[in-house]
N, C-alpha and C positions, 0 to 999 in steps of 0.2 A: 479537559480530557480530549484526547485526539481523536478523531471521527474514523472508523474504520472506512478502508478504499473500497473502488468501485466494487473489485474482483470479490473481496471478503461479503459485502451487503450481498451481491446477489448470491453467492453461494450459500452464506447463512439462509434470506430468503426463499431459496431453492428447498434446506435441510428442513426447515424449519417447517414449511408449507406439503412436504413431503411425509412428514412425522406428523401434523394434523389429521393429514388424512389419513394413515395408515392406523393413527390411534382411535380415528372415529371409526374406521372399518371394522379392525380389529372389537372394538368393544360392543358393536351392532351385531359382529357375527357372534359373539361370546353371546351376548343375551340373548339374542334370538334363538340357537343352539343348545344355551340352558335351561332356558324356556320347553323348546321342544323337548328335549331329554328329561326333565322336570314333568313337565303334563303325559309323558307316555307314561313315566315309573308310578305315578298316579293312580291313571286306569288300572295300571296291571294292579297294584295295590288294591286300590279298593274295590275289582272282580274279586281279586283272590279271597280278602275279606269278607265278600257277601259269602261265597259260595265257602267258606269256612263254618257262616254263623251258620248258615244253612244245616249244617251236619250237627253243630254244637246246640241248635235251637231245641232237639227233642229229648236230648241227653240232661239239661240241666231242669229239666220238668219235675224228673222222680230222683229221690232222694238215695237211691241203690248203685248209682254210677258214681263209680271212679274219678274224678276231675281231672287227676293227673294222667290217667290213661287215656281219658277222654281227648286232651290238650294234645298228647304224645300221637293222636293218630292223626293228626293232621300235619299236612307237607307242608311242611315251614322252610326249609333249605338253612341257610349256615347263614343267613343275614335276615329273618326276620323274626320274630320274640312275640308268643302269643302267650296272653293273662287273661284269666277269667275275673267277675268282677261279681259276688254273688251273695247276698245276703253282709253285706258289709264285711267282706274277707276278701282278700286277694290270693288267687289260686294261680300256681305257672306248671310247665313243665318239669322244672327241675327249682333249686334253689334259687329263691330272687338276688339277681347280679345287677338290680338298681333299675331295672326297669319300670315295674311300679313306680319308680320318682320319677319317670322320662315324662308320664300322663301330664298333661297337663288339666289344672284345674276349672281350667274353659270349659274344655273338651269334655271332662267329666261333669261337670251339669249339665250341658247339651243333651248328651248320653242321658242322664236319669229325664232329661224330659222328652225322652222317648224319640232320637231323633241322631241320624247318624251325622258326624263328622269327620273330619282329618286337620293336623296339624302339622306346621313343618318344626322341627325342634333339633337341640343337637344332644348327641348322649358321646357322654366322653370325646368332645371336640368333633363327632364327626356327624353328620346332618343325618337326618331319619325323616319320617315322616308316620306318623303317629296317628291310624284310621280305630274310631270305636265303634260299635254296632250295639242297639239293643239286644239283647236277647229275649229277655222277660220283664215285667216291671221290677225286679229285684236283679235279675244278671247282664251283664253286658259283655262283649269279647272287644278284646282293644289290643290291636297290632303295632309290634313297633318295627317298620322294616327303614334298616337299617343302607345309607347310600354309599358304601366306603368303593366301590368302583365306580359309581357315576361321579363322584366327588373326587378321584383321583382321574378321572376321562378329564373333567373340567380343570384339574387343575396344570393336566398336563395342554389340554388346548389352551389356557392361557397364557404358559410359556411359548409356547410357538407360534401365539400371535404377537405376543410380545417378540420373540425376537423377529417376525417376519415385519414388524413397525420399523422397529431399530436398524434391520437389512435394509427396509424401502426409503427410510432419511438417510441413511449412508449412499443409498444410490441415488436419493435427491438432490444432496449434496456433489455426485463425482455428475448428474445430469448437468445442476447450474455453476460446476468449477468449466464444463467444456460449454455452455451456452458464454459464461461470461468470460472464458478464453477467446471464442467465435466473435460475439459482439466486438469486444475489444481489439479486435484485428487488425480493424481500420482504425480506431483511434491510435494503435500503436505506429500505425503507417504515416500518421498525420504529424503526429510526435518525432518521427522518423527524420520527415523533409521538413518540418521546422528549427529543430535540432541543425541540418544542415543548410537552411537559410540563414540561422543564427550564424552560422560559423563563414557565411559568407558567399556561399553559392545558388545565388538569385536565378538560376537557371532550372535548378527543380519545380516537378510540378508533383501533383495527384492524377492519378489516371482514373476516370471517371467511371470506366469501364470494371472495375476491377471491382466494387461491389454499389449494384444496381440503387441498393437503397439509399443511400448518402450519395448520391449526386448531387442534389441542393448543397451539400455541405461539400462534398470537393469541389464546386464548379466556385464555390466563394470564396474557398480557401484559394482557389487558384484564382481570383482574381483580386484576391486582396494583394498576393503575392505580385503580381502583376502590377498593380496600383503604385508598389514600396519600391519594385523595382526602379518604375519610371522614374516615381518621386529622388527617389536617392541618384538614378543618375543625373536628373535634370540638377540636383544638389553638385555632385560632382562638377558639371558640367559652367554652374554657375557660380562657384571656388575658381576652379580651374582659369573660365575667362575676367572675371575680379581682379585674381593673382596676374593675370597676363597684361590687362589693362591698364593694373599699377604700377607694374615694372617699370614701362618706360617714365611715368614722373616720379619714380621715385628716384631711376638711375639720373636724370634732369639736376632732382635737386641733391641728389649723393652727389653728386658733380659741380656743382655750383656752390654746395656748402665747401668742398673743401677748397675750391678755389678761394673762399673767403677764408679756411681755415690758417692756408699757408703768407695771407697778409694779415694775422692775427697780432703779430706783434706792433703793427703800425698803426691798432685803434684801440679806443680806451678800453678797461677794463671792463666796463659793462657790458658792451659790444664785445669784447672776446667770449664774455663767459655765456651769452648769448647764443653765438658760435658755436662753443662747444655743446649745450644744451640740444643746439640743433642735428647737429653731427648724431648725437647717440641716439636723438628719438628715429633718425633716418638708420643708421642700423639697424635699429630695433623692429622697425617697422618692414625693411627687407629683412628681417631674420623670421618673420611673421608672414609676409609675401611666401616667402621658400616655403615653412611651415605650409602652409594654405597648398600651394602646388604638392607639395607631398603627398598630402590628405589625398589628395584627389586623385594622383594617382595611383591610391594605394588598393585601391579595389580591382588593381587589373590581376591578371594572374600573374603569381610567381616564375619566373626566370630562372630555374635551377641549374646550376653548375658546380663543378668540383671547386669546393674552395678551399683553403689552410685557414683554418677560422683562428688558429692560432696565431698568424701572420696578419691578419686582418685586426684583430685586438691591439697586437703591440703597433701595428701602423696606426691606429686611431689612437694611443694612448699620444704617441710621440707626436702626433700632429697640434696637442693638446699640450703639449711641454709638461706631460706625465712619463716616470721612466717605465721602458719597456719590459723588465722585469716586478712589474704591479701583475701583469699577468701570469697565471699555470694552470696548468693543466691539473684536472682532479684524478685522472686514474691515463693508465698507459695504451689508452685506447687511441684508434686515428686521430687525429683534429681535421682531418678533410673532410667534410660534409658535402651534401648536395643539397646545396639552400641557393640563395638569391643574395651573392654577394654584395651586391651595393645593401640591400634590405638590411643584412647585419652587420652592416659598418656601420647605418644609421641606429639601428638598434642600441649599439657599444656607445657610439656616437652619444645618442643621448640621454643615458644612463651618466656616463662619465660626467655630463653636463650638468645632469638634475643633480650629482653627490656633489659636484663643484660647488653648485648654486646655492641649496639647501639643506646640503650634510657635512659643510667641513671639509669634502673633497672626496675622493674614492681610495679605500683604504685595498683593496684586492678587487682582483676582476679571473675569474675563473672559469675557464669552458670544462666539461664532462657529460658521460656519457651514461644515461641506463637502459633499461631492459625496453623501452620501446622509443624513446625520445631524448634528443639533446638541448642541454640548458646551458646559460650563458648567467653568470652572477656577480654581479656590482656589489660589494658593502662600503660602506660609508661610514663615518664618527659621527655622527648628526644627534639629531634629539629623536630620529624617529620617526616612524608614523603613526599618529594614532589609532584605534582602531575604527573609531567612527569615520576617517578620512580613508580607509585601506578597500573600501567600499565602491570608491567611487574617484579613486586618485589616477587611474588610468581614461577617464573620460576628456572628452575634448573641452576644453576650457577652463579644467576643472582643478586650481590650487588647493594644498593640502594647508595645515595652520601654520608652519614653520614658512613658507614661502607668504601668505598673510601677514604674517608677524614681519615679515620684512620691509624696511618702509624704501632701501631700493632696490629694490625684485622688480625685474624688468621682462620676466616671463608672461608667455599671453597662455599656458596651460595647455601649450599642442605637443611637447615634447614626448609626454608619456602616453597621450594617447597615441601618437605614431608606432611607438613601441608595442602598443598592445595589436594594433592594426596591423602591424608587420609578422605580429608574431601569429594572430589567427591568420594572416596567408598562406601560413604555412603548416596549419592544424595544427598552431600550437594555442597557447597561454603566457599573459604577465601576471605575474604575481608579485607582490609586496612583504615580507618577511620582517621578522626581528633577528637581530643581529646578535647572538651570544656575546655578552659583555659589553653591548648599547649599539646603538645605530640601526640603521635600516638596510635588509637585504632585499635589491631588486634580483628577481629571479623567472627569466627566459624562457619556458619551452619550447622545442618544435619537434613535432614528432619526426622521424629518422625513415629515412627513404633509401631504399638499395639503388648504389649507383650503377 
C-alpha cells in the first residue's frame, strides 16, 4: 500500500486533531448544559409538587371531596399529568392517557414507605421526570411532567455542536493544508535547485537568508553542492589532462604502426597479422582518447547558433557513406534551430554509429518539431533494447546486451552517454524507444529557444 505524502499526513493530522477536540468540547459542553437544564427542571418540579401536595393533603382526609375537582384545581400547565393514588384506586383529571403506566414501580414503594421520590422515565419516546409525594398512609400525589421542549433545546444543541465539530475539522484541515503548504516552501526550493543541479548547472545555491530556520540545512546543501562541484571538475579536469597526455604516444605509435603497416607485405604472415591487430587496438584507443576529451568538455556551456539541422544530418550521414536522403523532416516547420552546432553533429554523429554497430545500421534519421522542444530520431533494424538495459544504456561505460553479445564490439560505452550529455546542455533529454515493427528508436530532445 502506498504511504500517503508529506502534505496529505499533515493535513489529515491537522483534521483529525482538530475534530478530537471540537468532539470532546462539544460533548462537555452538551453534558454540562444537560446537566444544568436537567437539575433546574428538577427543582421547579419538585417545588411545584410539594406545594401541590400541600393543597391536596387536607382534601383527601374526608371522604365528601371530589378527587377529580380536587386534581382539576391545580395548575398543571399543558406538560405536566397529576394522579392521585388512594385506597388502592387511581384517580386523574380526566380519562387515564397511560400515565398511570409512566409510575414506575420503584418509585411506587418508596411512596407507600412513606418517603418522597422522582424518576427520570420516558412516556411515549419523550423523557419526563416522574416526582410522588405521600399524602396520607393510603394516598399519594405522583407528577408526571413532561420535557418535550427541554428535550427538543437539547436536541437542537447537539446539532449545532455537531456541526460546529464538523466546521472546526474542516478549518483544521484548511489550518494544516496552509501550515503544510508553509513548511513545505523550502523543501520545494530545495527540490528546485537540485532539479537544476541535476540538469547541470553547478552554480546554484540556497540562500540561507530566505527562511531563518533551515540554515543548518541550506548551509549543507550548499556545501555538499560545492564538494560535487569541485569533485566533478577536478574529474573533468583529470579526463581532460589523461586524454592530452596520451595523445602524443599514442599519435608516436599511430605513426610507427603504420610505417610498419606499409612494409607489411615484406614480413611473414604472423608479423602482419600482428601489425594489423596493432593498428586497430591504436584506433580504438584514440577513438576512446577523443571520446574522454568530449566528456570533459561537455560541461562547459552551450554555444548556441543558428543552425540547418537538416544540413547538419545529411553532412553526417554522407560522411559515414549513408545516403543523404535517410534523412526528413517530420512536419513543415524551420529546421534552423539555435543549438550548438558541433554538439548535434556529434549527437547525429553517434547515434548513426551506435545503429551501425549494434542495430543493423540506421534505417531513418528524422528532425521535428513540438509545442516546447525539438527532437532528433535514429531507428535502427536491430534486436532492440531491452527494457532492463533502457535504464541505464545512456551511462558512461555502460553497454547494453546486443553490444555484449558481440565478441568484436570494440566500443568502450561513451558514445551514448555523450549523447545524453549533449542533449541535457541544452535542457534537453535521450531517450531509448521501440521501434514500431522491431528495432530501436533513439530519440533527442532539446527544448526550443527563440532566436
Amino acid at each position: 500500500m502506498r504511504r500517503a505524502g508529506l502534505r496529505t499526513r499533515v493535513v489529515g493530522g491537522f483534521a483529525v486533531g482538530a475534530l478530537l477536540l471540537s468532539a470532546s468540547m462539544a460533548f462537555a459542553t452538551y453534558q454540562a448544559t444537560r446537566s444544568s437544564l436537567l437539575e433546574g427542571r428538577e427543582r421547579v418540579s419538585v417545588r411545584t409538587v410539594s406545594y401541590d401536595a400541600r393543597i391536596l393533603r387536607e382534601g383527601v382526609l374526608t371522604d365528601q371531596v371530589d378527587v377529580a375537582d380536587l386534581l382539576r384545581s391545580l395548575d398543571t400547565g399543558g406538560n405536566r399529568r397529576a394522579i392521585l393514588y388512594r385506597d388502592g384506586s387511581w384517580f386523574g383529571r380526566a380519562a387515564d392517557d397511560g400515565t398511570t403506566e409512566a409510575v414506575p414501580q420503584s418509585l411506587q414503594r418508596l411512596v407507600r414507605q412513606g418517603q418522597a421520590g422522582k424518576q427520570l422515565v420516558r412516556v411515549n419516546g419523550v423523557p419526563a421526570l416522574v416526582v410522588g409525594v405521600p399524602l396520607t398512609n393510603t394516598a399519594a400525589l405522583y407528577e408526571v411532567d413532561l420535557y418535550r421542549e427541554l428535550d427538543q433545546t437539547l436536541r437542537t444543541l447537539s446539532w449545532v455542536l455537531t456541526i460546529v465539530a464538523a466546521l472546526t475539522a474542516v478549518a483544521g484541515a484548511g489550518l494544516g493544508w496552509y501550515a503544510a503548504r508553509y513548511v513545505a516552501r523550502p523543501l520545494r526550493s530545495v527540490a528546485g535547485v537540485a532539479q537544476e543541479i541535476a540538469a547541470g548547472d553547478l552554480s546554484t545555491r540556497l540562500d540561507p537568508a530566505v527562511e531563518p530556520d533551515l540554515v543548518q540545512l541550506t548551509t549543507s546543501f550548499n556545501d555538499m553542492v560545492d564538494r560535487l562541484a569541485k569533485r566533478l571538475e577536478q574529474d573533468r579536469r583529470f579526463a581532460a589532462d589523461v586524454s592530452h597526455e596520451l595523445r602524443s604516444p599514442l599519435q608516436t605509435l599511430a605513426a610507427s604502426a603504420s610505417v610498419l603497416a606499409r612494409r607489411r607485405d615484406h614480413l611473414d604472415q604472423r608479423t602482419g597479422l600482428a601489425i594489423g591487430l596493432i593498428l586497430e587496438e591504436v584506433d580504438r584507443f584514440q577513438s576512446l582518447v577523443d571520446d574522454l576529451l568530449e566528456l570533459a568538455k561537455s560541461d562547459q556551456p552551450v554555444q548556441r547558433d543558428d543552425v540547418d539541422v537538416m544540413e547538419v544530418a545529411r553532412r553526417t550521414c554522407r560522411t559515414r557513406r549513408l545516403p543523404a536522403d535517410l534523412v526528413t523532416a517530420v512536419d513543415d516547420t524551420s529546421t534552423r534551430w539555435l543549438v550548438d552546432g558541433r554538439r548535434i553533429e556529434q549527437i547525429i554523429g553517434n547515434l548513426l554509429d551506435n545503429a551501425a554497430r549494434y542495430g543493423g545500421g540506421a534505417t531513418a534519421v528524422r528532425v521535428g518539431t513540438c509545442a516546447d522542444h525539438w527532437f532528433i530520431e535514429v531507428d535502427d533494424e536491430g534486436p532492440g533494447v531491452s527494457p532492463e538495459d533502457k535504464a541505464t544504456i545512456f551511462d558512461r561505460f555502460v553497454r547494453g546486451r546486443a553490444a555484449r553479445a558481440r565478441t568484436d564490439d570494440d566500443g568502450a560505452g561513451l558514445g551514448l552517454a555523450l549523447v545524453a550529455q549533449h542533449a541535457a546542455a541544452h535542457d534537453g533529454r535521450a531517450v531509448v524507444l521501440d521501434r514500431p515493427g522491431g528495432g530501436a528508436r533513439f530519440r533527442v530532445e532539446l527544448r526550443r529557444e527563440s532566436p
